[in-house]
DSSP file (Angstrom, degrees, kcal/mol; ACC not computed):
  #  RESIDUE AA STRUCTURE BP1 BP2  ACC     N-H-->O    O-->H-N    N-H-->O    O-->H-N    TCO  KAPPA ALPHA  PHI   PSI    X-CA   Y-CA   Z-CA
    1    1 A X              0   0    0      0, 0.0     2,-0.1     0, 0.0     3,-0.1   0.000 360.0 360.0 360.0 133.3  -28.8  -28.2    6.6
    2    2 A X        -     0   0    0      1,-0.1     2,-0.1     0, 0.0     0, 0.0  -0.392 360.0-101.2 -66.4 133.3  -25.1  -29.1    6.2
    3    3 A X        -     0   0    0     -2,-0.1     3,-0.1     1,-0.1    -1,-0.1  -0.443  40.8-102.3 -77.8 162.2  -23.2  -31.0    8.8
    4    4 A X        -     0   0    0      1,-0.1     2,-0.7    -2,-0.1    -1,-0.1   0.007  42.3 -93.7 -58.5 162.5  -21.2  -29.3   10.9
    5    5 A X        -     0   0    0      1,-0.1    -1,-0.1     2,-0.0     5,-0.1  -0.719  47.5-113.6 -46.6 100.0  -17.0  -29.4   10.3
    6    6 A X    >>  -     0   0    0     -2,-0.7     3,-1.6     1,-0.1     4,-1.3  -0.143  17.2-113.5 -48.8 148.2  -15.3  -32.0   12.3
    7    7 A X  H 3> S+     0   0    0      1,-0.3     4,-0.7     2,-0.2    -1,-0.1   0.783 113.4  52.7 -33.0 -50.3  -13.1  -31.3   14.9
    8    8 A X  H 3> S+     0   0    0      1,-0.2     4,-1.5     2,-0.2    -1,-0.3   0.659  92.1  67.6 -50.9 -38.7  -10.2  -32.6   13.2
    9    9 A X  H <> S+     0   0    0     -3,-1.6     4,-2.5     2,-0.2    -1,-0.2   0.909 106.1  46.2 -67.1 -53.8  -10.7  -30.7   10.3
   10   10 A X  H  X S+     0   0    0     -4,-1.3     4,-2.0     1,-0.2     5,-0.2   0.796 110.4  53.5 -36.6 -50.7   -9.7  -27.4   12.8
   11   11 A X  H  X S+     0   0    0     -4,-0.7     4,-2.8     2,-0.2     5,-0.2   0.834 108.7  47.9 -70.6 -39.1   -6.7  -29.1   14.3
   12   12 A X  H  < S+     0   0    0     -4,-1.5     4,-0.3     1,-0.3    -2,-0.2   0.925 112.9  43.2 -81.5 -38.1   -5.3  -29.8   11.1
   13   13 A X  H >X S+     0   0    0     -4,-2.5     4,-1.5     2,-0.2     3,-0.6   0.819 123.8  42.8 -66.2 -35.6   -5.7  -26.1    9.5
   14   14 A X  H 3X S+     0   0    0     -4,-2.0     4,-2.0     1,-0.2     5,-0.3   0.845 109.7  55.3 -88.3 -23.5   -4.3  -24.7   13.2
   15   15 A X  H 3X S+     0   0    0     -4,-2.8     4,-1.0    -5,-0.2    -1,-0.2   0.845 111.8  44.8 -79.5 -12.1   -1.5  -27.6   13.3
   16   16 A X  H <> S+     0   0    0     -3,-0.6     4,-3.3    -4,-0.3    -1,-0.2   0.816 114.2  53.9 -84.9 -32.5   -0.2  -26.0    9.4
   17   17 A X  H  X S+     0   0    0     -4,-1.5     4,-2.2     2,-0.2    -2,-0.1   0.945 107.6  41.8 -43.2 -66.8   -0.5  -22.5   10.9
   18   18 A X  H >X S+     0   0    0     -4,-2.0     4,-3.3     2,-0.2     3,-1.4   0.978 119.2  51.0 -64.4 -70.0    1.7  -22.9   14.0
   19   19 A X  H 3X S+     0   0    0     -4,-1.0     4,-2.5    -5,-0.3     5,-0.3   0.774 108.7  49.5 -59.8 -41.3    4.1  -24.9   11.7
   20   20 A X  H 3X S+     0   0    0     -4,-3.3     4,-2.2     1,-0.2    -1,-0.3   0.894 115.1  45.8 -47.3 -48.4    4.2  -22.2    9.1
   21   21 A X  H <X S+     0   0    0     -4,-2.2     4,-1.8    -3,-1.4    -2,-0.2   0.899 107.9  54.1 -45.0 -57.3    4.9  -19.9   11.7
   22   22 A X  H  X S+     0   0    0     -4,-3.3     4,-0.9     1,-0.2     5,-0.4   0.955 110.0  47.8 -55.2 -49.6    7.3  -21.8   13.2
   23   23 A X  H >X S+     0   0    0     -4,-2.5     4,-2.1     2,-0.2     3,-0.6   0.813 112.0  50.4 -56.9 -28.0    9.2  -22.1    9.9
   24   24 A X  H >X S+     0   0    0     -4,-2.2     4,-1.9     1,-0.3     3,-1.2   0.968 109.9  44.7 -61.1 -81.1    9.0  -18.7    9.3
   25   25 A X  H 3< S+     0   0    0     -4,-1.8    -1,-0.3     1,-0.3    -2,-0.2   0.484 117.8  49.1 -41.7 -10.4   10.3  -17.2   12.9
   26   26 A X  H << S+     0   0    0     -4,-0.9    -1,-0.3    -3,-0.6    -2,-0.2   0.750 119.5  37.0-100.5 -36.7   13.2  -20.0   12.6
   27   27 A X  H << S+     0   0    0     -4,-2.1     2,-0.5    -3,-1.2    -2,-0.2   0.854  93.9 100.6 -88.6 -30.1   14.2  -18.9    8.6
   28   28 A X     <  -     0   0    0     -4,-1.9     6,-0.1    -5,-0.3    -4,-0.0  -0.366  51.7-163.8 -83.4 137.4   13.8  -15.2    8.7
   29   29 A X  S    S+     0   0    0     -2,-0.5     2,-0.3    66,-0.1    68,-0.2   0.015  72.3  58.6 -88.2  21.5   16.9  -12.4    9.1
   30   30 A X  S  > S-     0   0    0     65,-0.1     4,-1.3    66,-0.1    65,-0.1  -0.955  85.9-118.9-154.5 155.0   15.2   -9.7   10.0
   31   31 A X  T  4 S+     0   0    0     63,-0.8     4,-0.3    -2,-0.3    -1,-0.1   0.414 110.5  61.6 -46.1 -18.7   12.5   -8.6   13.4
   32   32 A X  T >> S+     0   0    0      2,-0.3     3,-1.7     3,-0.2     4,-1.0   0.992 111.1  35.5-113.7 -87.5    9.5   -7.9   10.7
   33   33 A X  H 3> S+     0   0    0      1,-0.4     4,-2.6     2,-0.3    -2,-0.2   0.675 116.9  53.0 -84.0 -42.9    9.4  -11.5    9.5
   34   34 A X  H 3X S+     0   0    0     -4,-1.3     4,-2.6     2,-0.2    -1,-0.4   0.904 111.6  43.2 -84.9 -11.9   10.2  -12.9   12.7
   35   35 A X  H <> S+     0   0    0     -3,-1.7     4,-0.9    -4,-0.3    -2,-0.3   0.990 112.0  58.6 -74.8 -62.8    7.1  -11.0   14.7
   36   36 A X  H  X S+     0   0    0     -4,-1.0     4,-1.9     1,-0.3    -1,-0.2   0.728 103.1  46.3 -87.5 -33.5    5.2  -11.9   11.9
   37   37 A X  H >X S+     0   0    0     -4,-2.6     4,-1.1    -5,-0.2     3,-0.8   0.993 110.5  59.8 -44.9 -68.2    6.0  -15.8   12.4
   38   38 A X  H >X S+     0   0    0     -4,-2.6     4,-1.8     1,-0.2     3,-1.1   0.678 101.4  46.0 -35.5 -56.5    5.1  -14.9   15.8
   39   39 A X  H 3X S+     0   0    0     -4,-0.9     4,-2.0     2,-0.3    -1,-0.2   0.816 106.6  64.1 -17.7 -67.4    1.5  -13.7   15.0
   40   40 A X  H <X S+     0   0    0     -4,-1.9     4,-1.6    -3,-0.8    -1,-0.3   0.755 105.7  44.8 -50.6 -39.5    1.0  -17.0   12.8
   41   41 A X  H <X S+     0   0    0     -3,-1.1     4,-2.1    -4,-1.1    -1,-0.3   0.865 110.3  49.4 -96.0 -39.1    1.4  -19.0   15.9
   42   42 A X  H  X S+     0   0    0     -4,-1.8     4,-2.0     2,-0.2    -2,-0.2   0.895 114.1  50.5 -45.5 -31.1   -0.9  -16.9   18.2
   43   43 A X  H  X S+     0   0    0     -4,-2.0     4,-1.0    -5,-0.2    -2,-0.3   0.977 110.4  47.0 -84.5 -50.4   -3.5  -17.2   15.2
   44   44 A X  H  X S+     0   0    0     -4,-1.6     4,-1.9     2,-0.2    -2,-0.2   0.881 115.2  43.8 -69.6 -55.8   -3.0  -20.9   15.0
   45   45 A X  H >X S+     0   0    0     -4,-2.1     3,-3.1     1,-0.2     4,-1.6   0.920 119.1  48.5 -49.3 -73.0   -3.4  -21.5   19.4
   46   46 A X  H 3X S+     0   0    0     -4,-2.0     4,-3.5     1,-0.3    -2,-0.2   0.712 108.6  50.6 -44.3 -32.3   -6.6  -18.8   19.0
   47   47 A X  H 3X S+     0   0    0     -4,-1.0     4,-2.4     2,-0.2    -1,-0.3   0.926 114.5  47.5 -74.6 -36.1   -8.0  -21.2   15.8
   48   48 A X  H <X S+     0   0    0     -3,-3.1     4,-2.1    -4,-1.9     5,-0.4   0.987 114.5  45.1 -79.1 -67.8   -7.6  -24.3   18.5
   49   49 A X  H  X S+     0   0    0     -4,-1.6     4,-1.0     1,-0.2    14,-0.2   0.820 116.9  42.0 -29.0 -58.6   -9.4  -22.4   21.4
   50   50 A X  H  X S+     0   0    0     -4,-3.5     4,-0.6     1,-0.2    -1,-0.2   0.907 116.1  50.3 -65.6 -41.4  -12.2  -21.2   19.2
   51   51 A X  H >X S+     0   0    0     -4,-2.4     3,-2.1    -3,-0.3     4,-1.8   0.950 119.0  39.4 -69.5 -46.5  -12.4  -25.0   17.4
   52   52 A X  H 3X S+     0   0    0     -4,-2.1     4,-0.9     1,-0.3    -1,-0.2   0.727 111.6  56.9 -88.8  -8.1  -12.5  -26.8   21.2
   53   53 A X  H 3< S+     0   0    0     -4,-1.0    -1,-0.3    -5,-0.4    -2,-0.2   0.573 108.8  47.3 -89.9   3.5  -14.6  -24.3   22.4
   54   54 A X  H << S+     0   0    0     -3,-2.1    -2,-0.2    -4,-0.6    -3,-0.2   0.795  98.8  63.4 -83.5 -41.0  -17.1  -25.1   19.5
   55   55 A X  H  < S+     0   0    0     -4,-1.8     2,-0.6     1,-0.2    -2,-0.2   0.773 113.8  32.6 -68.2 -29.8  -17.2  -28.5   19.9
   56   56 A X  S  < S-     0   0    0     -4,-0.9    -1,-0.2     3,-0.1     3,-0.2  -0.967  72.2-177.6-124.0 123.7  -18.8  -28.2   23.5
   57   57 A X        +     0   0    0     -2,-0.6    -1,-0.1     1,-0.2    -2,-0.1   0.425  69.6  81.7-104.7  -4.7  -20.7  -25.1   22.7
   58   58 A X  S    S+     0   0    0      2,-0.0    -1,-0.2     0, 0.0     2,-0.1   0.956  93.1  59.9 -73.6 -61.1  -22.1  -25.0   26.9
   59   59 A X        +     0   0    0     -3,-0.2    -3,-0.1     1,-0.1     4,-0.1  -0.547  54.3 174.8 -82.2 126.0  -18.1  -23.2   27.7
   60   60 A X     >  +     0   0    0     -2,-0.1     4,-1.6     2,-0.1    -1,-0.1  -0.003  55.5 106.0-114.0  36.6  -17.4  -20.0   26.0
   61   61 A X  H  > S+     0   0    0      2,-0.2     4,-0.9     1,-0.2     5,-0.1   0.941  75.7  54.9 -75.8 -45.2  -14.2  -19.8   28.0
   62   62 A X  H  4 S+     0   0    0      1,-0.2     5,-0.3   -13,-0.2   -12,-0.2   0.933 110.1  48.5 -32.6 -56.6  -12.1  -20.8   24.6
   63   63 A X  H >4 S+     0   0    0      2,-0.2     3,-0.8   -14,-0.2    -1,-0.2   0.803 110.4  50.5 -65.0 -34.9  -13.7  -17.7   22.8
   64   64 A X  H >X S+     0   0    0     -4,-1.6     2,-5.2     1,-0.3     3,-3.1   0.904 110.8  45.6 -79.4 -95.8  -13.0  -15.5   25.4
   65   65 A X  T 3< S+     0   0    0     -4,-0.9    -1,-0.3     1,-0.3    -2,-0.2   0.316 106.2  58.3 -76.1  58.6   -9.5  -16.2   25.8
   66   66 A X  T <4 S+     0   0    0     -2,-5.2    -1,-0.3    -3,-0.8    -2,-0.2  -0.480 109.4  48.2-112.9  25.7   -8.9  -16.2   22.1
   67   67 A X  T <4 S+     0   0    0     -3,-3.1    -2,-0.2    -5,-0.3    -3,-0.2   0.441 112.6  50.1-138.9 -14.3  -10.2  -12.5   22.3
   68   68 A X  S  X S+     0   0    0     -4,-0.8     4,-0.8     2,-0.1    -3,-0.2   0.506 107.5  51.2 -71.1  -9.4   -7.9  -12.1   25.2
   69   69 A X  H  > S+     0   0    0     -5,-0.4     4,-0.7     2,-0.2    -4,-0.1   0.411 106.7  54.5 -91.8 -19.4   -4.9  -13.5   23.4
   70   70 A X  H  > S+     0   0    0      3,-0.1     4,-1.5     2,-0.1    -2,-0.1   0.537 104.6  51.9 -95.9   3.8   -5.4  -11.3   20.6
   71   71 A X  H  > S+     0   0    0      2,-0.2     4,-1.7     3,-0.1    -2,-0.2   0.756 112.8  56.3 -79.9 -34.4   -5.5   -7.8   22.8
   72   72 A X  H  < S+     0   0    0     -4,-0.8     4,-0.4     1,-0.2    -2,-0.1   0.886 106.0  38.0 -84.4 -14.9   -2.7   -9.1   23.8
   73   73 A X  H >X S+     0   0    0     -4,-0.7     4,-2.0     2,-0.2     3,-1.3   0.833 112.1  62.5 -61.6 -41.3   -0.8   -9.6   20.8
   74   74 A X  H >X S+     0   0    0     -4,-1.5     3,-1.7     1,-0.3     4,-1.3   0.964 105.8  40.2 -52.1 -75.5   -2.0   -6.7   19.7
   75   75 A X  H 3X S+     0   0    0     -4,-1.7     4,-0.6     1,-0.3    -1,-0.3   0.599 108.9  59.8 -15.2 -37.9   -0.4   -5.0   22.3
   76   76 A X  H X> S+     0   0    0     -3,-1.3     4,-2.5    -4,-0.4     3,-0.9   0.898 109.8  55.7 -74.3 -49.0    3.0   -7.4   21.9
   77   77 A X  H << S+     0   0    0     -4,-2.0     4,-0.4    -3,-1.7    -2,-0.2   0.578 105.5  41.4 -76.7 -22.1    2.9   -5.8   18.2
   78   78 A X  H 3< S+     0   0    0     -4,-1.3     4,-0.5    -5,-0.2    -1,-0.3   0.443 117.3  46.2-119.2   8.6    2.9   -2.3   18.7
   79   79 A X  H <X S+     0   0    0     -3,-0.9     4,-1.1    -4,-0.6    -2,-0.2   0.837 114.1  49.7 -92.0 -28.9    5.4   -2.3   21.5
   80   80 A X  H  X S+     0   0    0     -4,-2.5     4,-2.8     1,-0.2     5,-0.2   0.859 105.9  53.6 -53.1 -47.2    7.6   -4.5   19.6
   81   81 A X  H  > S+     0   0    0     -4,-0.4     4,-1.6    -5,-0.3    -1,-0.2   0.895 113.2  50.1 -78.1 -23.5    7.5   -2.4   16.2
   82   82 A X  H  > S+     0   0    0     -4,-0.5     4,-1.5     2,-0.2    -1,-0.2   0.832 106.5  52.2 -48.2 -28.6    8.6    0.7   18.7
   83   83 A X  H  X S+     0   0    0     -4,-1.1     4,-1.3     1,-0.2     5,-0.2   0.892 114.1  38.7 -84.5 -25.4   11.0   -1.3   19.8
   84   84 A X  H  X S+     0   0    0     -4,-2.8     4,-2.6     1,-0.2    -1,-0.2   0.876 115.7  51.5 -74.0 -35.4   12.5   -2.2   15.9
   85   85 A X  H  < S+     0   0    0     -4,-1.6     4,-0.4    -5,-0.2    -2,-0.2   0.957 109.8  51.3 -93.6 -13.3   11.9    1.4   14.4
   86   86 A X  H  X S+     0   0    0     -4,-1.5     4,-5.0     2,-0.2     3,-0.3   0.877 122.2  36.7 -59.2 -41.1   14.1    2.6   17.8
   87   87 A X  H  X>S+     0   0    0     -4,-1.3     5,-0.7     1,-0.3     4,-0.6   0.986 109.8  51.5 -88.4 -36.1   16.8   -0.1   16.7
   88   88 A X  H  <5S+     0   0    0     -4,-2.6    -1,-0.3    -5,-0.2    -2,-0.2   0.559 107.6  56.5 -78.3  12.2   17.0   -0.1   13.6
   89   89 A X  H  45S+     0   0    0     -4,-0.4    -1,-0.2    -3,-0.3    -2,-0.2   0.851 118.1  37.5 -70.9 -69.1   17.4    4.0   14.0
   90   90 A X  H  <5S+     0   0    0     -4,-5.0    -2,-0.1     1,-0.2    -3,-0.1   0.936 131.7  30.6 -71.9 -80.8   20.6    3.3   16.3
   91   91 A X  T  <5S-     0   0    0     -4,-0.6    -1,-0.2    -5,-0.2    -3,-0.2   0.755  90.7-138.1 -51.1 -38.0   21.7    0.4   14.2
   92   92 A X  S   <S+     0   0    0     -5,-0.7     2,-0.2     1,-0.3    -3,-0.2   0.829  75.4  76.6  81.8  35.2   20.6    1.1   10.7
   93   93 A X        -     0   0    0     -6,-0.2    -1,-0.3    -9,-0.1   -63,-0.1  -0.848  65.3-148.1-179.5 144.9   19.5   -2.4   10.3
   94   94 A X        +     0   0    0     -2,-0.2   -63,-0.8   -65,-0.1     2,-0.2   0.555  64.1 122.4 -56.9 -49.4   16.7   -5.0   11.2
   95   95 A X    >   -     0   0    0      1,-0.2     3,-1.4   -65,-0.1   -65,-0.1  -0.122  56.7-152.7 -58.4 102.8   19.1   -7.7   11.2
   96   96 A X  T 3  S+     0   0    0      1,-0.3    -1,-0.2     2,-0.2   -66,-0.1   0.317  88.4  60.3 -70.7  26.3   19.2   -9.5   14.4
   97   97 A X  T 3  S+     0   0    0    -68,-0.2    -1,-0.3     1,-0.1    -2,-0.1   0.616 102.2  46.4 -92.9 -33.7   22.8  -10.5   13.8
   98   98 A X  S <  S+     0   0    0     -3,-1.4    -2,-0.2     1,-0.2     3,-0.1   0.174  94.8  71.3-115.0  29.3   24.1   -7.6   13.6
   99   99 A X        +     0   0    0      1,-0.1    -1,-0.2    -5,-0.1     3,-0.1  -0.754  65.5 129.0-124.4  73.8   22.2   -6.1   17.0
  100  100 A X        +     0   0    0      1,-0.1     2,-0.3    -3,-0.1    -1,-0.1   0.730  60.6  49.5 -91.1 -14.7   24.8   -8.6   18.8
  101  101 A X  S    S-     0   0    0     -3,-0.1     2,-0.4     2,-0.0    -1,-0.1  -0.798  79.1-129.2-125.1 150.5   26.2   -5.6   21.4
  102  102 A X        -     0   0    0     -2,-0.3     2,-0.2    -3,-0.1    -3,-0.0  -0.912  26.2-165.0 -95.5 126.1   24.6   -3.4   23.4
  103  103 A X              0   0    0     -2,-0.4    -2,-0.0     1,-0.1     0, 0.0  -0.578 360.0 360.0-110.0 125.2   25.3    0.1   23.3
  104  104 A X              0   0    0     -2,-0.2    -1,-0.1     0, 0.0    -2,-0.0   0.789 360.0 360.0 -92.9 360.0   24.8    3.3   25.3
């Protein structure tokens, strides 16, 4: 039988995630790319839940909420893409520069 994956090993794939994420939501021009950043960094907390709830396998509290942190992203994700195809209808555009005014 193979030994297990160290802890570390976890932290270090969730600590590239969130940073990938981050760069992404900081660099992208348009709502698509930055929700999608967003995602990356939910998936990266959820990868740290599951990994510290593995290492003391007695608490399944991690796993559960990392299965409650992804209904709720889901949820975050499909009200948010209503809320882009609504703007980018009235604006004609994705670009959160150019949603600076609000408008009736």
């Amino acid at each position: 039988m193979s030994a297990p994956i160290p802890l570390y090993h976890f932290l270090i794939v969730a600590a590239a995630l969130f940073s990938i994420g981050l760069a992404v939501t900081i660099t992208k021009r348009n709502v698509i790319g930055i929700l999608i950043g967003l995602e990356l960094m939910l998936n990266a907390v959820n990868l740290n839940l599951v990994a510290f709830s593995r290492h003391d396998p007695m608490l399944l509290r991690g796993q559960l909420f990392a299965l409650f942190v992804i209904v709720v992203a889901a949820a975050e994700v499909t009200v948010a893409l209503a809320i882009v195809l609504r703007v980018s209808h009235h604006y004609g555009s994705i670009d959160p520069d150019e949603m600076n005014q609000l408008k009736k």
